[in-house]
N, C-alpha and C positions, 0 to 999 in steps of 0.2 A: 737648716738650709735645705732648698727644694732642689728638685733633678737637677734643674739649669744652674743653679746656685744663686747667691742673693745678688750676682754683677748682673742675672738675665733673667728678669723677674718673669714669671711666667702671664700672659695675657687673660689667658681661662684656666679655671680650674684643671688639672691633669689628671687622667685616670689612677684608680688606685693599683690598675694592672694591665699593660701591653702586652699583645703575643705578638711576634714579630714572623714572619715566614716568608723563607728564601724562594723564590720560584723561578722558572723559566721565564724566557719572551713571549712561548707561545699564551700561558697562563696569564702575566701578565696583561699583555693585547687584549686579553680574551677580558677579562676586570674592567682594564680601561673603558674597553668600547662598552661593557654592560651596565657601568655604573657612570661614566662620565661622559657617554658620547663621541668618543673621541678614540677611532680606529687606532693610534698611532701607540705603538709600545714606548713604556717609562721606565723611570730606572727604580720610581717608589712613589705606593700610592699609602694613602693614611684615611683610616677611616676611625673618626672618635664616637666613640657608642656613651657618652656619657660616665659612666666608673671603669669605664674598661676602652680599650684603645687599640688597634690592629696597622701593624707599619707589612705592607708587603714590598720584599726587596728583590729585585730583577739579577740573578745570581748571572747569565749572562752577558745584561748590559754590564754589569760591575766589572767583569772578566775584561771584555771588549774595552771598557774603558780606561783600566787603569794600564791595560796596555801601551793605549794611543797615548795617556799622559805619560807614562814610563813610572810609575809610583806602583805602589802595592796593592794585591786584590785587597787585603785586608785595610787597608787605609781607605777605598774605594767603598769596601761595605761599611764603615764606620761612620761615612760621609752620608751617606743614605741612610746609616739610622741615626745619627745627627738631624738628620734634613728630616725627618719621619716626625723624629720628638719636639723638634721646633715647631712643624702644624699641628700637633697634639698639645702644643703650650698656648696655641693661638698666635701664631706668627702666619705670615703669608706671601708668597711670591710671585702675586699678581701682577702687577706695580713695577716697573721700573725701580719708583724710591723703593718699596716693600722689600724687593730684590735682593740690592745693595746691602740692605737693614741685616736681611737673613743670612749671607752669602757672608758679611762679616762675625754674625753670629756664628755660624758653623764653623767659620775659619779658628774663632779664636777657641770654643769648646774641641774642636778637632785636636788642634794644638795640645791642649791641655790632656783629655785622655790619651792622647797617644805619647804624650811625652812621661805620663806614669804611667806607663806600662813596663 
């Protein structure tokens, strides 16, 4: 059975290894604008290197956000590296439909780890 497992069949082949790194906003911002153009801080960018796989995750926005939802930091970074592993499987949330596709993807893998824990 792969990462996703066999309900979420993965799209592309998946690295044989991610490093995942927590960083600031300011670091973040600083990634986005230098590799995507795009001045605006995120919560997680994913860069797939072919056998190897890089999720960086915005330890700030996570903070801030799981605030304003009232949920846990740890539920918040879980979701961002959810959301990390899905554009490493070839999933994408460009799209409205894509979105949808992803956003119930995450819900229901979120679920699941977090519920064996």
């Amino acid at each position: 059975m792969g990462l996703l497992g066999s309900r979420y069949p993965a799209r592309v082949k998946l690295p044989g290894l991610v490093s995942v790194s927590l960083i600031d906003d300011s670091e973040m911002q600083r990634v986005h604008t230098q590799f995507m153009d795009n001045p605006d801080p995120t919560d997680v960018i994913t860069f797939p290197y072919g056998e190897e796989g890089e999720i960086l995750i915005s330890v700030e926005t996570a903070t801030r956000k799981a605030a304003e939802l009232e949920v846990s930091f740890e539920r918040e970074i879980t979701l961002y590296l959810v959301h990390g592993l899905l554009h490493l499987a070839g999933y994408e949330d460009a799209t409205q439909e894509a979105r949808m596709e992803m956003e119930g993807l995450q819900e229901s893998l979120l679920n699941e780890l977090l519920g064996s824990l």
